[in-house]
PASEBA-1860 file (N, C-alpha, C; in nm, 3 decimals):
! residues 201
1> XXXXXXXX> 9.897/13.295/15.474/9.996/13.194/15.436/10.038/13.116/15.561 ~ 10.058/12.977/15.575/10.081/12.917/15.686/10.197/12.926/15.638 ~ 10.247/12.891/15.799/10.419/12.930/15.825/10.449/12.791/15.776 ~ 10.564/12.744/15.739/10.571/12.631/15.729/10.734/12.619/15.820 ~ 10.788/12.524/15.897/10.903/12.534/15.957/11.071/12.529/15.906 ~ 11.125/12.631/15.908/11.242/12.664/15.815/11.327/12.552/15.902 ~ 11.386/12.533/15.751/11.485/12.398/15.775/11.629/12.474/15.863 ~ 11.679/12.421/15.913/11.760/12.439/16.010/11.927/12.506/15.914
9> XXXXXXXX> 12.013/12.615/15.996/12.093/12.629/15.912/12.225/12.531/15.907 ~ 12.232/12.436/16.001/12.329/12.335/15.994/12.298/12.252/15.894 ~ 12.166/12.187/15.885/12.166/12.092/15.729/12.166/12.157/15.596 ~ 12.114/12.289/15.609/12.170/12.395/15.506/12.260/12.410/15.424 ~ 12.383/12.396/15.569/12.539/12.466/15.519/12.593/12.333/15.490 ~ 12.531/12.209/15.540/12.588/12.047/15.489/12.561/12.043/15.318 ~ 12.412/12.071/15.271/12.363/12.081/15.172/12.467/12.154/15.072 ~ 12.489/12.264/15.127/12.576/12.402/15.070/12.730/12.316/15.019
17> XXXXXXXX> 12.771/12.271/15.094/12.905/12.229/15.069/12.927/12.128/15.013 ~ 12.800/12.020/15.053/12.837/11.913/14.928/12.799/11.919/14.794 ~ 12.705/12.023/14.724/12.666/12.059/14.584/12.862/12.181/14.529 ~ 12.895/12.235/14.613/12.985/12.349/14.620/13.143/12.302/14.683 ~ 13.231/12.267/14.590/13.351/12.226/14.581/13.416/12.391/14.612 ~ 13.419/12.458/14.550/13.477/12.561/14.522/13.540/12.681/14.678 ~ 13.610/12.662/14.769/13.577/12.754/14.862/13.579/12.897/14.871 ~ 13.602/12.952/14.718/13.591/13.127/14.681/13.408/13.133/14.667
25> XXXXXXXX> 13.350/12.998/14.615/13.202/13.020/14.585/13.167/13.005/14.732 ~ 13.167/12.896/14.824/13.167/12.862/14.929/13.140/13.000/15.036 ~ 13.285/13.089/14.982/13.267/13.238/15.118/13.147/13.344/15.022 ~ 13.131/13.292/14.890/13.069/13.447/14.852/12.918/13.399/14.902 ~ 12.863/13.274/14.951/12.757/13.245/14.981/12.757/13.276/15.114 ~ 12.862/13.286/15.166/12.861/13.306/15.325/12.842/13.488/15.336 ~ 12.900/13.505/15.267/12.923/13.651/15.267/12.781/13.713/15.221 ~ 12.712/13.668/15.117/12.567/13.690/15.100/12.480/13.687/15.212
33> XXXXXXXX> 12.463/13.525/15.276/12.428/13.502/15.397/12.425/13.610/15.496 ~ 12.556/13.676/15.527/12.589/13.755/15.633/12.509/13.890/15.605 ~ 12.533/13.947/15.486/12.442/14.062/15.454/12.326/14.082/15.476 ~ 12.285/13.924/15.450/12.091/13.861/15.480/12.064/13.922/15.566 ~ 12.135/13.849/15.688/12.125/13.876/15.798/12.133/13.961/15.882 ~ 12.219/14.084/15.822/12.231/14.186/15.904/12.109/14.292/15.846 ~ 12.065/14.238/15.710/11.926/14.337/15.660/11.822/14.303/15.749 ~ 11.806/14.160/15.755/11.675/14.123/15.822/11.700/14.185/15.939
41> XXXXXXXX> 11.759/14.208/16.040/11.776/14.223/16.202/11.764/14.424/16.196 ~ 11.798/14.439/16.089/11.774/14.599/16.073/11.649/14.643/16.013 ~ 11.602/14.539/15.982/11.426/14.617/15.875/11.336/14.522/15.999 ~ 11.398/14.470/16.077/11.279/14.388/16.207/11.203/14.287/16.137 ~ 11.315/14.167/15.998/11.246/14.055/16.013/11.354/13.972/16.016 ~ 11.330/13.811/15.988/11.379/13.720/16.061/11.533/13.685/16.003 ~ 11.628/13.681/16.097/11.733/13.664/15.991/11.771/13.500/15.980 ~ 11.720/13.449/16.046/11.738/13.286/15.968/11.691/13.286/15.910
49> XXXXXXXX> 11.569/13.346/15.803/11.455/13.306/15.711/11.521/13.386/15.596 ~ 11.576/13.507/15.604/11.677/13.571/15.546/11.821/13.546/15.562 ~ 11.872/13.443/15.602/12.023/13.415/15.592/12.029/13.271/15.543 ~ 11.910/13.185/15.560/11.879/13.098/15.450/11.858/13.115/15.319 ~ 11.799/13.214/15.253/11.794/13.284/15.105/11.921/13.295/15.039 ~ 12.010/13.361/15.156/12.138/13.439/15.096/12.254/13.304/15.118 ~ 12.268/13.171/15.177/12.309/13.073/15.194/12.311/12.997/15.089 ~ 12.192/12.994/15.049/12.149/12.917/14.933/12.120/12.920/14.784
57> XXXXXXXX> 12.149/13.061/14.757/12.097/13.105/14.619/12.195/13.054/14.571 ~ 12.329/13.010/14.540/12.390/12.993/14.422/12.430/12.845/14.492 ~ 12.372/12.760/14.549/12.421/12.650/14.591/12.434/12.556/14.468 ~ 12.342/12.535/14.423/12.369/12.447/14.300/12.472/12.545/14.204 ~ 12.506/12.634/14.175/12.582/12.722/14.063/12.685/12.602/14.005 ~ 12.793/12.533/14.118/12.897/12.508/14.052/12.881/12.369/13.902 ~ 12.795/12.283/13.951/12.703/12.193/13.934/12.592/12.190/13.784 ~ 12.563/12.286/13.806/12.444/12.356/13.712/12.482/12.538/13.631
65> XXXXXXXX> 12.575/12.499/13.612/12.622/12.663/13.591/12.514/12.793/13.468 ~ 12.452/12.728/13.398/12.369/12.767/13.322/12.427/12.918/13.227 ~ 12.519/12.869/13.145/12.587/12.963/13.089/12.470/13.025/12.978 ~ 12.433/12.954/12.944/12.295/13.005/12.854/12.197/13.073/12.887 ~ 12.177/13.084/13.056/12.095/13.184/13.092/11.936/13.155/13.045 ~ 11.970/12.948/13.080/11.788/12.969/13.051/11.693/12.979/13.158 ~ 11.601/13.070/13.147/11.475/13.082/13.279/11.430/12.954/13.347 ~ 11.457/12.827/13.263/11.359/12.675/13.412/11.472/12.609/13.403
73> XXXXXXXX> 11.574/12.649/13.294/11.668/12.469/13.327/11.806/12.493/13.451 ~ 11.850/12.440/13.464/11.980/12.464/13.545/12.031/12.576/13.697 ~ 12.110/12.658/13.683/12.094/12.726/13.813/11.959/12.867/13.796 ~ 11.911/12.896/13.833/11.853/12.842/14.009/11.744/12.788/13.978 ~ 11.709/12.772/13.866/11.554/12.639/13.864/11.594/12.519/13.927 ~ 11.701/12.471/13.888/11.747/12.302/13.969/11.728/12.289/14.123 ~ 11.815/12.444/14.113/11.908/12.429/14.296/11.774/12.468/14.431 ~ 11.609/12.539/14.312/11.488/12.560/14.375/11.444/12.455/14.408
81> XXXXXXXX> 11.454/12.340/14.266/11.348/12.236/14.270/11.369/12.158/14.382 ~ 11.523/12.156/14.379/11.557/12.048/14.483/11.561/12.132/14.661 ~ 11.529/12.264/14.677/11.506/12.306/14.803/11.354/12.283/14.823 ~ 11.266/12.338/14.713/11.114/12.289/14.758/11.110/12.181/14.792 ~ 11.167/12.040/14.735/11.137/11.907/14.812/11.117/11.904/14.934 ~ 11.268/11.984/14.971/11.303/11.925/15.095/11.234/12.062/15.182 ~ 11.136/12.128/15.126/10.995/12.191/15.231/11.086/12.347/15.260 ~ 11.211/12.386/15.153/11.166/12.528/15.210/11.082/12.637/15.141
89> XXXXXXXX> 11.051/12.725/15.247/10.905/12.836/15.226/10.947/12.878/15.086 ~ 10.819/12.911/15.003/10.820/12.961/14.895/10.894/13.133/14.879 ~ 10.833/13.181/15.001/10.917/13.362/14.969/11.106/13.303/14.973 ~ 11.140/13.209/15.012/11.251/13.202/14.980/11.316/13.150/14.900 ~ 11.209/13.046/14.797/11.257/12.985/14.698/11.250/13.084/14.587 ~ 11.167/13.206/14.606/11.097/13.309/14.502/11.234/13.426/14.486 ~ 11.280/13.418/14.618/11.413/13.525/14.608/11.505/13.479/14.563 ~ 11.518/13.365/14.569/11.630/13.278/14.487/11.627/13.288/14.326
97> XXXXXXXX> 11.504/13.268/14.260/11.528/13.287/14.186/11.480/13.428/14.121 ~ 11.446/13.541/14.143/11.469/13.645/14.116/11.582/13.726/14.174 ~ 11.669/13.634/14.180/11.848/13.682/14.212/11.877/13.686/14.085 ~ 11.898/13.622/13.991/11.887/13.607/13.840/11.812/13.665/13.737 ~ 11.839/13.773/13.745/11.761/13.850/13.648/11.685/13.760/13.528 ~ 11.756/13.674/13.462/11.679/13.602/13.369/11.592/13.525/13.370 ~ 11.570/13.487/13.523/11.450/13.388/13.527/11.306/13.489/13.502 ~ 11.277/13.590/13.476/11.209/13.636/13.458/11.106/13.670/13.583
105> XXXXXXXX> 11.159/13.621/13.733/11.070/13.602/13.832/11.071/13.745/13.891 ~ 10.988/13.818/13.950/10.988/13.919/14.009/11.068/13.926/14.111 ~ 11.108/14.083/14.177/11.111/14.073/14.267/11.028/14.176/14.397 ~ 10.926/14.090/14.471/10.830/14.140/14.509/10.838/14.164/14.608 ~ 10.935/14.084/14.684/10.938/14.095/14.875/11.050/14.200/14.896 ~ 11.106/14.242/15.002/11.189/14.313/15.062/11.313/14.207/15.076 ~ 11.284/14.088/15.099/11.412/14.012/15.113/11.415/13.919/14.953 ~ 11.373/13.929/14.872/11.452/13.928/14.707/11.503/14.053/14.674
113> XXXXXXXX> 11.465/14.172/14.703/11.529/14.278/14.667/11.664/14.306/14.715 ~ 11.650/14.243/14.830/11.781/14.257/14.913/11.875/14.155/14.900 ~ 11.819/14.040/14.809/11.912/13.926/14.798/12.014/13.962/14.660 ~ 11.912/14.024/14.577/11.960/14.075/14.451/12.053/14.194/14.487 ~ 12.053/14.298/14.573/12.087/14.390/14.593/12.254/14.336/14.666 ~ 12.271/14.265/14.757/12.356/14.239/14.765/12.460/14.145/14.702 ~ 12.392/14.039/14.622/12.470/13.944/14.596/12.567/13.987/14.493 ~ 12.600/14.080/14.399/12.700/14.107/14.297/12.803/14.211/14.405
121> XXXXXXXX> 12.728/14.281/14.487/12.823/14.361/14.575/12.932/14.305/14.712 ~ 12.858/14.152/14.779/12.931/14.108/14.809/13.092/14.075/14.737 ~ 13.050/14.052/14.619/13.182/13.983/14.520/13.226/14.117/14.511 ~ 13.211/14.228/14.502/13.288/14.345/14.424/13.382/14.406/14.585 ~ 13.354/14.369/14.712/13.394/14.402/14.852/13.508/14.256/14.819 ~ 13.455/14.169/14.805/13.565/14.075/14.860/13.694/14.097/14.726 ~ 13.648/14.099/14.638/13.745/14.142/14.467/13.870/14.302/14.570 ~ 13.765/14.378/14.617/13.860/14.503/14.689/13.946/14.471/14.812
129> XXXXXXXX> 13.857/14.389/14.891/13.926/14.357/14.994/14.111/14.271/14.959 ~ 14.101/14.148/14.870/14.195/14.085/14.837/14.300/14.135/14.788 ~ 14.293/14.282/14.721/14.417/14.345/14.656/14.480/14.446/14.737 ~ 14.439/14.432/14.842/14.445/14.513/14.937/14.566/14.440/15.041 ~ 14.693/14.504/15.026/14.793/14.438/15.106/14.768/14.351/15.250 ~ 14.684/14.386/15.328/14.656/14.309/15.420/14.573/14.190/15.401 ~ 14.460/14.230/15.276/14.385/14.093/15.232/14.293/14.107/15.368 ~ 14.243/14.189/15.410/14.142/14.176/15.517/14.055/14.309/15.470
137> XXXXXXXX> 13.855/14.271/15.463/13.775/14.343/15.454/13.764/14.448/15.550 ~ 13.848/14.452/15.662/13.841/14.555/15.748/13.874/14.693/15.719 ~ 13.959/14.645/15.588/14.074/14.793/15.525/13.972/14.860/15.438 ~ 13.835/14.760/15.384/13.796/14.835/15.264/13.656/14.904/15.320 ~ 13.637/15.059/15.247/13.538/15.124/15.281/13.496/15.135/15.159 ~ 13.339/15.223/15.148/13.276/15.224/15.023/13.341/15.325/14.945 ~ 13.426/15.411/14.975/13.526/15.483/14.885/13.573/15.381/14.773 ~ 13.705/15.279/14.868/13.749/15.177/14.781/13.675/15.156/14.674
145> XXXXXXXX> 13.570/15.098/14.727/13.489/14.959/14.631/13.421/15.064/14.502 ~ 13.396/15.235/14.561/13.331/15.293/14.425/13.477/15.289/14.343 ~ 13.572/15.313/14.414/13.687/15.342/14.296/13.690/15.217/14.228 ~ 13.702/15.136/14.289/13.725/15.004/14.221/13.603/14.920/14.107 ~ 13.488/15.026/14.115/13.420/14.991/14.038/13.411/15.030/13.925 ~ 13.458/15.179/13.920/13.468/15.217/13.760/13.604/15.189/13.707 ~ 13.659/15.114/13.745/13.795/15.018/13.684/13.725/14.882/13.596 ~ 13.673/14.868/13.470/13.612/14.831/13.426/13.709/14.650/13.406
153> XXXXXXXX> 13.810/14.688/13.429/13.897/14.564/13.403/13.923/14.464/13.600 ~ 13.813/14.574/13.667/13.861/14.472/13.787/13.701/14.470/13.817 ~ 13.759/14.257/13.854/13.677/14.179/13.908/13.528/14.235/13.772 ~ 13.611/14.187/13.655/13.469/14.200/13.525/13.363/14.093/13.518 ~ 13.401/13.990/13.606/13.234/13.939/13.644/13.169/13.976/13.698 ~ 13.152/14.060/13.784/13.053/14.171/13.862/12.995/14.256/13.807 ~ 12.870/14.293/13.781/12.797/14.381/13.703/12.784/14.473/13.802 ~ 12.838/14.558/13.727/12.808/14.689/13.812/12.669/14.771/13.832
161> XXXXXXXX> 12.605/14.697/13.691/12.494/14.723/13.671/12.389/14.722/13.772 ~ 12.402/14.561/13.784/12.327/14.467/13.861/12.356/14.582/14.062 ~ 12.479/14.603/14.069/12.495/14.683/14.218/12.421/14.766/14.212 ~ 12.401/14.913/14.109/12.341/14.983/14.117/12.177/15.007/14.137 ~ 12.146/14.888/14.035/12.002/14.856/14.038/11.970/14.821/14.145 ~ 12.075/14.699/14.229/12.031/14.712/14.337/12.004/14.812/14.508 ~ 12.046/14.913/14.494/12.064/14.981/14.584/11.962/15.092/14.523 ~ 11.888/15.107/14.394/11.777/15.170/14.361/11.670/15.113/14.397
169> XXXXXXXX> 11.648/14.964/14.386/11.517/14.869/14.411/11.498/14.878/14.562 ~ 11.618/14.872/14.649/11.599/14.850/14.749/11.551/15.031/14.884 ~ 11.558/15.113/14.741/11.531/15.292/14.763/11.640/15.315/14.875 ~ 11.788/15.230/14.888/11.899/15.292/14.982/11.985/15.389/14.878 ~ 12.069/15.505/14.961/12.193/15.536/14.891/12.274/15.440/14.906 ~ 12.367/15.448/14.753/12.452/15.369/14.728/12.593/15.313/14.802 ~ 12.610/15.452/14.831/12.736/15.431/14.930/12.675/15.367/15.084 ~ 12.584/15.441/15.117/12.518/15.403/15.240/12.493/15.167/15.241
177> XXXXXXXX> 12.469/15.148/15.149/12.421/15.043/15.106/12.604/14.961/15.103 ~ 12.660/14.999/15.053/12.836/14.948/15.051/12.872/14.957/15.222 ~ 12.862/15.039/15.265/12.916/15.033/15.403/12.872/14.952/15.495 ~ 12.705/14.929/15.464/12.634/14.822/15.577/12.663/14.707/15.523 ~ 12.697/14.664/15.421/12.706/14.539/15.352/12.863/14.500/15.425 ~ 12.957/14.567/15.375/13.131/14.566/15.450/13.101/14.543/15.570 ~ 13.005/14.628/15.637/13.008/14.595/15.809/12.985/14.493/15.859 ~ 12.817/14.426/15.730/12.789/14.292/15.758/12.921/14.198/15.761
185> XXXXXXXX> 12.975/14.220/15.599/13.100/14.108/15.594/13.232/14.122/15.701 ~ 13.230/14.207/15.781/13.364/14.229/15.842/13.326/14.182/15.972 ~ 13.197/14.161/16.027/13.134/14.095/16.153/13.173/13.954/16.086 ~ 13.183/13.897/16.053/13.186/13.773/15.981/13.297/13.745/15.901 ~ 13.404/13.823/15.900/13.555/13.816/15.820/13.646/13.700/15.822 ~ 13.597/13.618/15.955/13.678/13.498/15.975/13.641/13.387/15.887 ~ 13.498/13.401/15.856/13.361/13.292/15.861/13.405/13.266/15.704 ~ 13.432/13.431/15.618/13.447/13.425/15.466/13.612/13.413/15.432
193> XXXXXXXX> 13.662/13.398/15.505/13.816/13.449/15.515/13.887/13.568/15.444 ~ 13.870/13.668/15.485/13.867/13.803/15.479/13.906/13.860/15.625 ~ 13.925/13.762/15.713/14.021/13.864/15.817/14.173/13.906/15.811 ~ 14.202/13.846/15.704/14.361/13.944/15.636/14.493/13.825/15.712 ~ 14.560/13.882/15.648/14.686/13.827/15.689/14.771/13.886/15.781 ~ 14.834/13.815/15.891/14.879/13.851/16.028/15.002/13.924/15.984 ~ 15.056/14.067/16.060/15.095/14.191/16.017/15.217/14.146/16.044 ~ 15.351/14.127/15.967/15.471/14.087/15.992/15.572/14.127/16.099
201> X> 15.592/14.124/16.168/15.720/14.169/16.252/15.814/14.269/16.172
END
């Protein structure tokens, strides 16, 4: 496969923000991103090539929301079509959309497994982190986030499903898999805003 040259992450995150009004969607892409990145630099591959995947998978979402869950129309068929234009590599347009279980696309590489694997667990860390009097990811460990997961009434857009599967696909323990993910997001707490609120006098 020829390499082809990954688009840079500054026109990326320009891309990112003008499809993405929202700045709760805004950090959970950052927060994905960050996870990317700290997988790739720990399994010894590239984490711009992997923090571009995790940047970009739900960029079109707000835009294209695809409540119907169809496999080519709307998010992430749109938010692909329009990254292939603009020339990025196929293993990353491929993880994008096998983030979505419904597109029916596999997931074959180590970094779709890992995109899938993290992306519902980012949201279920930042859902723990926020109720958390300080409002900073620093407080939350994978204790928290399991308790907080069989609370079926918190943060019920998160499939819990979808976490578990992922931390099976990817052959990590589960808890093991929550803690590197928190560590990722808490290196990066400012970036998602999750470094908490300043401790009162």
């Amino acid at each position: 496969m020829t390499e082809t040259a990954l688009p840079d992450r500054a026109s990326a995150l320009a891309l990112m923000q003008e499809y993405t009004a929202s700045e709760s969607l805004r950090k959970h892409m950052l927060s994905v991103e960050a996870a990317m990145r700290a997988y790739a630099a720990s399994l010894g591959e590239d984490p711009e090539r992997w923090g571009l995947a995790g940047l970009m998978h739900d960029f079109d979402y707000e835009r294209y929301p695809n409540d119907a869950h169809s496999p080519t129309e709307q998010h992430p068929s749109h938010g692909v079509g329009v990254l292939r234009e603009l020339g990025y590599p196929e293993d990353v347009l491929q993880a994008i959309m096998g983030h979505a279980g419904y597109t029916g696309v596999p997931r074959e590489t180590a970094m779709a497994r890992t995109l899938f694997a993290v992306d519902e667990l980012t949201g279920l860390i930042t859902a723990t982190a926020l109720v958390k009097p300080s409002r900073s990811v620093r407080d939350v460990d994978a204790r928290s986030v399991r308790k907080k997961m069989k609370d079926k009434a918190f943060a019920r857009g998160v499939s819990r499903e979808d976490v578990i599967r992922g931390a099976e696909e990817l052959g990590v323990d589960l808890d093991t898999h929550i803690e590197f993910v928190i560590a990722a997001m808490r290196a990066n707490a400012e970036a998602i805003g999750l470094q908490g609120i300043p401790a009162s006098n």
